[in-house]
C-alpha positions, 0 to 999 in steps of 0.5 A, spaced: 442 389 654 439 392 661 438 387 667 431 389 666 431 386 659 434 380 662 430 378 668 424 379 663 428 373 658 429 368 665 422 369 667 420 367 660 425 362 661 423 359 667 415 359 664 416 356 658 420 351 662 413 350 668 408 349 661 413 343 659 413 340 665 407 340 667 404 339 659 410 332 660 407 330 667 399 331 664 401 327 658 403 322 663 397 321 667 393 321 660 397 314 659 396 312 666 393 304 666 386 304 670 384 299 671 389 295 669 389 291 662 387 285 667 380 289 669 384 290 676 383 296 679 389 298 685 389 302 691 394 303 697 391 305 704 393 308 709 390 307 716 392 312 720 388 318 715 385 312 712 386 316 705 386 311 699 389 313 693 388 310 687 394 308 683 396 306 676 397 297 675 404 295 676 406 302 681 407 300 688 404 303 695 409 307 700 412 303 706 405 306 710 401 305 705 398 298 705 395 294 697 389 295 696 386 291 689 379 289 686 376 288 679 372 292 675 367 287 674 365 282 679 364 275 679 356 273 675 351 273 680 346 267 682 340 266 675 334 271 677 327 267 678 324 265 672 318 271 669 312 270 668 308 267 663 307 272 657 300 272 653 298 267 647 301 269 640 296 270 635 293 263 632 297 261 627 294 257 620 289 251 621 292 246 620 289 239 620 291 232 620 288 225 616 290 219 614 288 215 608 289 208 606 288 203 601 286 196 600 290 191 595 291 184 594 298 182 591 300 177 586 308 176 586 309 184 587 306 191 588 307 198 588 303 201 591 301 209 593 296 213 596 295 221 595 293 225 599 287 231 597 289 235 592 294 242 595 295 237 602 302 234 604 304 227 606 308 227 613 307 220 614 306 214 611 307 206 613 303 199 611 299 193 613 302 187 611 302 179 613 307 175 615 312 172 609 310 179 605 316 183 604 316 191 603 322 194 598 321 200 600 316 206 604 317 213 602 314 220 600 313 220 593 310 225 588 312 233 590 311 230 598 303 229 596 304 220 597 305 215 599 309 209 596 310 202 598 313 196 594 311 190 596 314 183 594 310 175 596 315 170 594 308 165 595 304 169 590 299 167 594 295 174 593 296 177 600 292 183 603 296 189 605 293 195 608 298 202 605 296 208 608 299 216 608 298 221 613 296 228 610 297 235 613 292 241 610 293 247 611 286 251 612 
């Protein structure tokens, strides 16, 4: 072979070696931890050019290079002032309340219920009754459109008792 043959040969060579090194060194960096998985970024300094150099987590400065480290994302600041108060939203479905109520007079025992309008709701409900007369139960009743109360007098003495409900109407 002729030494030129050659030479040829160990250039190519000796490029094939330089794009492996740097392909080697260019992998290297890609895999670099910056910041590091902590969120914390380090950095050495040196004061005499005051050049910093980011550097990647774990790596150490040189001896005339001082350490340098911050977070990537800082510490939550202070809650801003309240924002003004929006527009009123649309008025939603009327709505009313009303209570009715009912009147008995009781012997021994009385179940009472008091409906509400046809289509309304019972939200409420309760009773009025004098002392010694004993309420069993106080409740919703029906599809949630009454009120039932059950009352007992052990006197039979045909006592007064008031039985109300409270109805909401959608309009």
């Amino acid at each position: 072979m002729s030494s030129s043959i050659l030479g040829g040969v160990r250039r190519l060579a000796s490029s094939g070696l330089a794009v492996a090194v740097a392909a080697t060194v260019g992998a290297g960096v890609a895999f670099a931890q910056i910041p590091g998985t902590n969120g914390v970024i380090s950095a050495c300094y040196t004061k005499s050019t005051g050049t910093i150099r980011v550097i990647d987590a774990g790596a150490a400065c040189k001896s005339s290079e001082s350490p340098l480290s911050w977070n990537q994302t800082g510490v939550q600041g202070p809650a801003g002032p309240a924002g003004t108060t929006g527009p009123q939203g649309p008025a939603g479905p009327g709505a009313t309340t009303y209570v009715l109520q009912q009147t008995d007079v009781i012997g021994f025992g009385k179940v009472v219920q008091v409906a509400c309008h046809d289509g309304d709701t019972a939200t409420g409900g309760g009773f009025v009754a004098p002392d010694g007369v004993r309420v069993l139960q106080s409740h919703p009743t029906g599809p949630n459109s009454m009120w039932l109360v059950q009352y007992e007098d052990p006197a039979n003495g045909g006592a007064t008792v008031i039985t109300y409900v409270v109805c909401l109407a959608l309009a």
